[in-house]
Structures are given as C-alpha cells and as structure tokens.
C-alpha positions in Angstrom: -10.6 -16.6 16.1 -8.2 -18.5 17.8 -4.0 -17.2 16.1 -3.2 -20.7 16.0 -5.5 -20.6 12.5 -3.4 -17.0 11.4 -1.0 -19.3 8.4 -3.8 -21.2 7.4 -5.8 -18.4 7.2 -3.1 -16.8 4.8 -3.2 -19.5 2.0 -5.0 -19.9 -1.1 -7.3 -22.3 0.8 -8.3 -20.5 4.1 -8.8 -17.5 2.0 -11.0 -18.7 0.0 -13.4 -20.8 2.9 -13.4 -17.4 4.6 -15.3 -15.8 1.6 -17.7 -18.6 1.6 -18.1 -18.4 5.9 -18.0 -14.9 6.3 -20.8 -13.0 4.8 -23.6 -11.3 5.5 -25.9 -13.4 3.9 -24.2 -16.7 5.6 -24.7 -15.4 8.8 -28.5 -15.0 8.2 -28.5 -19.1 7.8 -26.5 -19.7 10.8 -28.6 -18.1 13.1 -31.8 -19.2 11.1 -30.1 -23.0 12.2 -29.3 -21.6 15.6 -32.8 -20.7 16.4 -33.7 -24.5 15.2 -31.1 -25.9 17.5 -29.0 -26.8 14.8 -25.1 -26.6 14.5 -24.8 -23.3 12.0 -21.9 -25.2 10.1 -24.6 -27.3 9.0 -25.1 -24.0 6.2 -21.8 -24.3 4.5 -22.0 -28.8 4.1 -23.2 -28.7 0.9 -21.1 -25.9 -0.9 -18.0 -27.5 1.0 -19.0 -30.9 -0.9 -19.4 -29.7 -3.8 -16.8 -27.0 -4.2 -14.3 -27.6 -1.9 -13.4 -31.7 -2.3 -10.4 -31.8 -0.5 -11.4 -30.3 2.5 -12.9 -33.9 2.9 -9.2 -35.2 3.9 -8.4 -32.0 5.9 -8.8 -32.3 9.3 -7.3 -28.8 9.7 -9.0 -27.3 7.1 -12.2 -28.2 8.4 -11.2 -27.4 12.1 -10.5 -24.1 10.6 -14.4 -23.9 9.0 -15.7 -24.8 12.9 -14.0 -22.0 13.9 -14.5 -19.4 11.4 -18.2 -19.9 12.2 -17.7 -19.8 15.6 -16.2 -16.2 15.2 -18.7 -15.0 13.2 -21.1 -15.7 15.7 -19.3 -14.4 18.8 -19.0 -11.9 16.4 -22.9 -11.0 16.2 -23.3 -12.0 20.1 -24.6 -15.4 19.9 -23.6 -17.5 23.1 -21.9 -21.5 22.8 -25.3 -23.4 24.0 -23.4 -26.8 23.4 -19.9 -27.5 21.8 -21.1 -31.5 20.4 -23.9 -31.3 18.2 -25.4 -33.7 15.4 -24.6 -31.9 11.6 -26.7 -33.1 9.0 -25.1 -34.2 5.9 -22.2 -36.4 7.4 -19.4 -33.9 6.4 -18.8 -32.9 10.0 -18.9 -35.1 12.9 -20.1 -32.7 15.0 -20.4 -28.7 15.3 -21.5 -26.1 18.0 -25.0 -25.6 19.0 -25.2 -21.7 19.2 -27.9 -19.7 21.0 -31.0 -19.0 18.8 -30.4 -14.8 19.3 -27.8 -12.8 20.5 -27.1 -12.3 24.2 -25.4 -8.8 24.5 -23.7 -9.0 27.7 -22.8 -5.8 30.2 -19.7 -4.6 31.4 -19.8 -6.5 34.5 -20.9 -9.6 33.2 -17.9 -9.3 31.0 -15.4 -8.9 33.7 -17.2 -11.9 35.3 -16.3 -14.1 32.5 -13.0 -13.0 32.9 -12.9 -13.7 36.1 -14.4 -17.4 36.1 -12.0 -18.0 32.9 -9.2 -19.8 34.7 -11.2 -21.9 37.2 -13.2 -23.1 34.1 -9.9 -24.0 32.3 -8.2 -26.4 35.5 -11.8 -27.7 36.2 -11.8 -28.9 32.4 -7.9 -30.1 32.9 -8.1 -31.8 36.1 -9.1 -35.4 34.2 -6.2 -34.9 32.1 -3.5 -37.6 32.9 0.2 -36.4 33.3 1.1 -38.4 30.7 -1.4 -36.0 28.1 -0.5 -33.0 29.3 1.7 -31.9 26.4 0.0 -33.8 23.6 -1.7 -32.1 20.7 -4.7 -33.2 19.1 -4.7 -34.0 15.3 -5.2 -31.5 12.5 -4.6 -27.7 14.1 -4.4 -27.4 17.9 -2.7 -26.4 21.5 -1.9 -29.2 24.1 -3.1 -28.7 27.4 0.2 -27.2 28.2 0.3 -24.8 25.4 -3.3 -23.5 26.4 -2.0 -22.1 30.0 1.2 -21.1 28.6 -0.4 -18.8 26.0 -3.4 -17.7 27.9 -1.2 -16.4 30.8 1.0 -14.6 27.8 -1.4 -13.1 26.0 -3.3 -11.3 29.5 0.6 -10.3 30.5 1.8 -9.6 27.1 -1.2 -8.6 25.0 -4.4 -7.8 26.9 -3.3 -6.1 29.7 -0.6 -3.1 28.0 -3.5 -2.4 25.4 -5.8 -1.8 28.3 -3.3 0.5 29.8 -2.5 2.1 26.6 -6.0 3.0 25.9 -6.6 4.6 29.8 -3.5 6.2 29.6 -3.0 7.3 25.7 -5.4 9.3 23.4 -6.3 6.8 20.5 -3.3 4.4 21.0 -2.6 1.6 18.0 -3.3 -1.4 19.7 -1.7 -4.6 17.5 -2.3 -8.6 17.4 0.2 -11.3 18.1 1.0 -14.5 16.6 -0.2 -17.1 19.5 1.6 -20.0 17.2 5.1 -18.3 17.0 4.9 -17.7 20.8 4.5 -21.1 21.7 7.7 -22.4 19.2 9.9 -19.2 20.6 9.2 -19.5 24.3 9.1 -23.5 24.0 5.8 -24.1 25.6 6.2 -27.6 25.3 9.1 -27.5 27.4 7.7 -25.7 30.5 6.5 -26.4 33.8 2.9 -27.3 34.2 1.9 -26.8 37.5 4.0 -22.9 36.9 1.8 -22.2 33.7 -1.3 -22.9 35.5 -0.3 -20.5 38.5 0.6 -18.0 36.2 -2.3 -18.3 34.3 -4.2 -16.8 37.3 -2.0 -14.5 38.6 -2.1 -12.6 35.2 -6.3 -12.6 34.8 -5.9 -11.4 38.1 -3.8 -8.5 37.5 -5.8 -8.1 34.2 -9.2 -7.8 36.4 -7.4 -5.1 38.7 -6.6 -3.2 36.2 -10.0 -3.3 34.6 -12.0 -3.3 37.8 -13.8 0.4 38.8 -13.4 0.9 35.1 -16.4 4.4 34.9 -18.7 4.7 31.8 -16.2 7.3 30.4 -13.3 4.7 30.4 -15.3 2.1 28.8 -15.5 4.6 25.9 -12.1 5.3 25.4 -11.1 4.3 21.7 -8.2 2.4 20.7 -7.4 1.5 17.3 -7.1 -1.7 15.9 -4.1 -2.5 13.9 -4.3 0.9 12.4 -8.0 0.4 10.4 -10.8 0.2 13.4 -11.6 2.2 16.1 -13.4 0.2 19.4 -13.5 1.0 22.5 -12.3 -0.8 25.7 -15.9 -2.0 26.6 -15.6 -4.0 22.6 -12.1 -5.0 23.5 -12.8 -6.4 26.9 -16.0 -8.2 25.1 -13.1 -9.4 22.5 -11.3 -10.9 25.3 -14.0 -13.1 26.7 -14.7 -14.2 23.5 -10.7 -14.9 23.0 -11.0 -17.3 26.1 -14.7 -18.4 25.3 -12.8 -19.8 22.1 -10.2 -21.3 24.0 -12.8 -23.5 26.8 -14.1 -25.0 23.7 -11.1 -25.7 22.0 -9.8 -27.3 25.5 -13.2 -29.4 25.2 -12.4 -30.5 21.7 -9.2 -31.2 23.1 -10.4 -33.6 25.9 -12.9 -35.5 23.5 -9.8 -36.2 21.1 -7.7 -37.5 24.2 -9.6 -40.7 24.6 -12.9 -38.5 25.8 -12.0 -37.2 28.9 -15.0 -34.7 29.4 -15.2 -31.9 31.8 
C-alpha cells in the first residue's frame, strides 16, 4: 500500500479497518466478487455501515479501505481489470474491478512493467492543465507533482540500493520509507515539473540496468524485510510493480477528482 496511508494506518481507526480488510477469510469474498465482476470492497459495505458510522463522513478513511483491498489483492496476484466500478450498497461511489484469479507474472514481464511505468504515468498527466499540476485531491492523496517527485525518489533512494544490497550482501536488512515525510522535507510542491518528470525516467532507467541480465540464481537471493521476512529479489521486484501499479491508479483517481480528466 501506498506510505501516504503509513499515520492513518497507525491510529485507533486504521488499525482497527485493517483487522476487518485483512484476513484470510475476507479475502475469500473478494475474489468470490472478483470472479462476478464485482468491486471486492463491495464485501466489507455492510460491516462498515453498521460498525464503523463515521467512516460515512471520512473521505480518507474510506480512501484508506479502497486501498487496503487493493493490497490484499496485489497481495494474492489479482491484476486491476478496471479502477471505476459500480459498488452495491451506496457506501462507496465506486471501487476497483479486480481480475476473477490471480495472474502470477514472470520475471521478465515484471521488468516490463517496470519499464512501461513512466510512459504510462506522463500519458495519464498529459491532460493535466498547468494550473492542476500541484493540486491534491480531497481526503488522502499526492498531486500530480508529488507523484514524479516520489516515484523518481523512491527507484533512486529506495528500490534501487536494496537491489544492490541484496546482489552484493549475504541476507542484507532491507527497510521502508515514509513517502509522506519525503514529500514535506524535500518540498515536492515546490519543484520543477518538467525536472521531476525527466528524473522520473532516468531513475527506472537506471533501476532496469541494474536489474536487467538478472540469472535464476540472483532472483533467489534473499533479503530481509525490516528485520521479520525473508523474500527474495524476484518478490521484491514483483513488490515494485505493484508499488507503481498502486500509484497509475491513484493518478487515475486523481484525474477523475480534477474535473474528470481521464487518461
């Protein structure tokens, strides 16, 4: 899941809609909606109305439910079919359309997604007016600006030296960031446009160098999560795309809430 959730997901509140999203059980009924072409947050509407009142008046708490499901079916492999779909119950105005099973993808396919990542991004941001560039959409969210300015941090500053570290180190701790503080520290708001966009690619460039030629014995190569779980870098790239399949769709969520301008 997207850091910009990481505070929410620390109070009272986010804790306790993360033990009603994420279970085992749960998941079972978002991918028994998923095969019915249904928006799986459809499965948590009625225990959210009846348990969880104020969540009604919450835009962010209930952009925070979107994407907890999301995660837990990137999670399990499921593939974003459709960002926009109808959610019975009239609690959410819409919710992802995931794909009825999960579509494990191979090495290569995952450094493709890497690689089509930034194109995807400026295609999406090329209706953006000027003006909208560094405005955030209600509730929990990045402006356009903020979403180059992290993305191209996070391969420079994040992705890329725990790839490195796990070639190049035997079992290296590998450690999250906090997206949200970056972008008040380095002033995201404040920077050049046209500068984050260019960086954005160079650094998914250098990213895909570094990854490219990868053999099957390098792909298995373990790093270990914040001290408590092992994976290795084939599970971290597949980590990645799902980082920046998280961020297209937020960028999409951000476009409909900017008077609609649609990819």
């Amino acid at each position: 899941m997207h850091n910009r959730f990481d505070q929410f997901r620390r109070s009272a509140l986010g804790q306790q809609l993360e033990q009603l999203i994420d279970t085992p059980q749960r998941y079972l009924e978002y991918a028994a909606l998923s095969r019915a072409g249904i928006p799986a947050v459809t499965a948590i509407v009625h225990e959210l109305q009846h348990k969880f009142a104020e969540v009604t008046a919450d835009q962010g708490a209930r952009q925070f439910c979107g994407a907890m499901v999301g995660d837990v079916m990137r999670r399990h492999g499921h593939q974003l079919l459709r960002p926009r779909g109808r959610v019975p119950g009239g609690y959410f105005s819409y919710g992802a359309v995931w794909s009825p099973l999960p579509q494990p993808r191979s090495f290569d396919q995952l450094l493709a997604s890497l690689a089509a990542m930034p194109q995807q991004v400026l295609q999406r941001l090329a209706a953006l007016p000027l003006a909208r560039q560094r405005t955030r959409p209600a509730g929990i969210g990045f402006s356009a600006l903020e979403h180059l300015c992290h993305l191209r941090d996070l391969d420079d500053d994040a992705f890329r030296p725990r790839v490195r570290a796990i070639l190049e180190q035997p079992q290296p701790l590998l450690h999250g960031v906090n997206g949200s503080e970056w972008a008040i520290a380095r002033d995201y708001q404040a920077q050049d446009y046209a500068q984050a966009a260019s960086g954005m690619l160079r650094a998914r460039g250098e990213l895909l160098a570094l990854l490219q030629g990868c053999d099957a014995d390098a792909q298995a190569r373990i790093g270990v999560w914040e001290g408590r779980q092992r994976l290795t870098l084939a599970e971290l790239v597949a980590d990645m795309v799902a980082h920046d399949d998280t961020h297209l769709q937020e960028i999409d969520e951000l476009l409909l809430a900017l008077d609609g301008c649609a990819a």
